[in-house]
N, C-alpha and C positions, 0 to 999 in steps of 0.2 A: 262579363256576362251577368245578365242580373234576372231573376226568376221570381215573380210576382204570383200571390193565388188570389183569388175572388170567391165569393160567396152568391148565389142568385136563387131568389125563391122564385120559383116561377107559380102562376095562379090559374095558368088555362093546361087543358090536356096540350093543347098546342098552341103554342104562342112563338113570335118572334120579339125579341126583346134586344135596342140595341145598346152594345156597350162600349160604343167607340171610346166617350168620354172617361171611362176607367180604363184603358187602356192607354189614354194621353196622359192620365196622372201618373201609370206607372213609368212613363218615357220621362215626366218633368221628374218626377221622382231619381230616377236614375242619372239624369245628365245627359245621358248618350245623344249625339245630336244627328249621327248619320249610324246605318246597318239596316239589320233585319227586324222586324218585329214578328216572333211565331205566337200564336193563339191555340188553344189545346184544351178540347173538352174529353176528359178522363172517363166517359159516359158512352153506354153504344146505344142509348137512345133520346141521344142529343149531342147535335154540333155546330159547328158554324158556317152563314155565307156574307160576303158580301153585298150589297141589295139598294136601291133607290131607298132615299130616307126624307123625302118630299109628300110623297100623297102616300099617307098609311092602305089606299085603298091597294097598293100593289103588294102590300104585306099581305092582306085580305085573299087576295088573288092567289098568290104564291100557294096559302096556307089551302085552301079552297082546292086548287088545281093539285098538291100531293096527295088530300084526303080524294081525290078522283080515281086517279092513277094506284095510289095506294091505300085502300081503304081501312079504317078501323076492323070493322070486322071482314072477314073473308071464311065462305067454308071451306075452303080448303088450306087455311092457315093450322098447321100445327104445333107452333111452339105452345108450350103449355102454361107459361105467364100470361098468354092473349095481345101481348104487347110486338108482335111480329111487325106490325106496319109502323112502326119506331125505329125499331133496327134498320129497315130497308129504308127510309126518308132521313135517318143519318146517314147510312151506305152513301147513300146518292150525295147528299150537301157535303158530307165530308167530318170528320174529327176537327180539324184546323182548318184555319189559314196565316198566309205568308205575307206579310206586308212590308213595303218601303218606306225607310227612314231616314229624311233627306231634311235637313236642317231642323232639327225636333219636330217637323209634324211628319205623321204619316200622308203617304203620298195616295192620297184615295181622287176620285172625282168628284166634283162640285156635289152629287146629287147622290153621292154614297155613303155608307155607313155598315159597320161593323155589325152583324146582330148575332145572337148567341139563339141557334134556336130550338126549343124543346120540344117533343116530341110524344112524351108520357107521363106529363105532368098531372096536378099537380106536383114541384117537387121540390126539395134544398138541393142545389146543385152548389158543383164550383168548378172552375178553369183557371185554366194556366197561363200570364205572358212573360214569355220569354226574349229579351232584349239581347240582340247578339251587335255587337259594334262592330262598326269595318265598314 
């Protein structure tokens, strides 16, 4: 098993940023040529999806259609940081994901891509990948 950390500054309150390509260096990194690959953001107002990585306009969209659903401000939000609608748009995407590792590349779709996304930026983040063999 091998355990990788990353570092990410992020520069918008919300941004999706992908980081497929540091996750492939930590798999050449390791060797492993077949398992699991887990992603792990240590953050409860920022996580990870998988997502088209062809027309940023669906990045756009994505980010567009949570700030709808889940707005910045709300009056009837009352955690007392104000950063409520971060917590719930990690809730929803998730801490992690799980990916397959099937002759050193991860097993994604032609038009997919890994993105780390933030939620309460700006900020210095980091995350986890963990390489499980088998």
């Amino acid at each position: 098993m091998y355990l990788y950390e990353h570092h990410i500054s992020t520069r918008s309150a919300q941004q999706m940023s992908k980081v497929t390509n540091m996750v492939r260096e930590d798999i050449d990194k390791s060797g492993v040529k077949d398992g699991i690959v887990v992603v792990f953001s240590p953050h409860t107002t920022a996580g990870f999806t998988i997502n088209e990585n062809a027309d940023p306009d669906v990045v756009h969209d994505i980010l567009m259609e949570m700030e709808e659903v889940f707005p910045t401000h709300h009056a009837r939000y009352r955690h007392a940081e104000g950063n409520s609608h971060a917590h719930i748009k990690t809730s929803c995407f998730g801490p992690s994901q799980t990916m397959i590792l099937s002759g050193g590349e991860l097993v994604l779709g032609i038009w997919q891509d890994l993105y780390f996304c933030e939620f309460d930026g700006p900020r210095n983040r980091r995350f986890y990948v963990k390489i499980l063999e088998g």
